[in-house]
C-alpha positions in Angstrom: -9.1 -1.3 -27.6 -8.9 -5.2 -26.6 -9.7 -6.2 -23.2 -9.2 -9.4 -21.6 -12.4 -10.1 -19.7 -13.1 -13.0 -16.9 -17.0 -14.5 -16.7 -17.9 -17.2 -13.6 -21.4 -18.1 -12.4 -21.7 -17.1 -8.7 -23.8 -18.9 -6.0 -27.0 -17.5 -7.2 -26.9 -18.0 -10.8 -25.6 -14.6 -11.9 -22.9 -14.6 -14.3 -20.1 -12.4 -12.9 -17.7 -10.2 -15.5 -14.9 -8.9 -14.5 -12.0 -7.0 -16.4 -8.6 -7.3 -14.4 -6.7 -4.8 -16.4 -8.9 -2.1 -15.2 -9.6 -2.0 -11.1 -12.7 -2.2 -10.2 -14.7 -3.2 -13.5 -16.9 -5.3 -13.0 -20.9 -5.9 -14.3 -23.2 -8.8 -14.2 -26.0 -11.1 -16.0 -28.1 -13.8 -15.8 -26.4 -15.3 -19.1 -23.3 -15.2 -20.3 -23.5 -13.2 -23.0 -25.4 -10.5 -20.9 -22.8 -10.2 -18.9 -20.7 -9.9 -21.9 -22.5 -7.1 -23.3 -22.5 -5.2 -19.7 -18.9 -5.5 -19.2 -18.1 -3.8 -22.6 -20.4 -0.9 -21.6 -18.8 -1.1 -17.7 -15.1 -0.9 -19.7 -16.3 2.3 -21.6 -17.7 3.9 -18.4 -14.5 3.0 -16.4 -12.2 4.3 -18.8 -13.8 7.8 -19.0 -14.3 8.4 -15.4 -10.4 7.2 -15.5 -9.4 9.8 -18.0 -11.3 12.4 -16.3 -9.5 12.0 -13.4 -6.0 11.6 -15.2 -5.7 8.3 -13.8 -3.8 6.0 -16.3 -6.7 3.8 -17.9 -5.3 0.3 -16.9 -3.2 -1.3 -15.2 -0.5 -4.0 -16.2 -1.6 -7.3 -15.8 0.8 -10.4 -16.1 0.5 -13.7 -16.2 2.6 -15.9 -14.4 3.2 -20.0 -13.7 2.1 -21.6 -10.4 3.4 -25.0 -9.8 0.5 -27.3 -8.0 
């Protein structure tokens, strides 16, 4: 499966993963790519607590135009 993933730097330095088709998935490094590689393994332990519970394993995400 393909997952759209979002990665920011917080205040501290940490690099902050997050995938927005799944609630609640979210991991952390101190690089990029660590963060990266912790998300993937986050995804795969969110969607099997997800499917254990019956829960549908994402939700729909969208993306939509905001004129500034």
């Amino acid at each position: 499966m393909r997952f759209l993933i979002t990665i920011f730097q917080d205040e501290d330095g940490m690099f902050i993963a997050e995938c927005p088709s799944i609630p609640g998935c979210v991991s952390q490094g101190k690089t990029e790519q660590e963060a990266e590689k912790n998300i993937q393994e986050a995804i795969k332990e969110c969607l099997a607590v997800r499917a254990e519970k019956g829960m549908p394993l994402t939700v729909t995400t969208r993306q939509v135009e905001v004129h500034v």
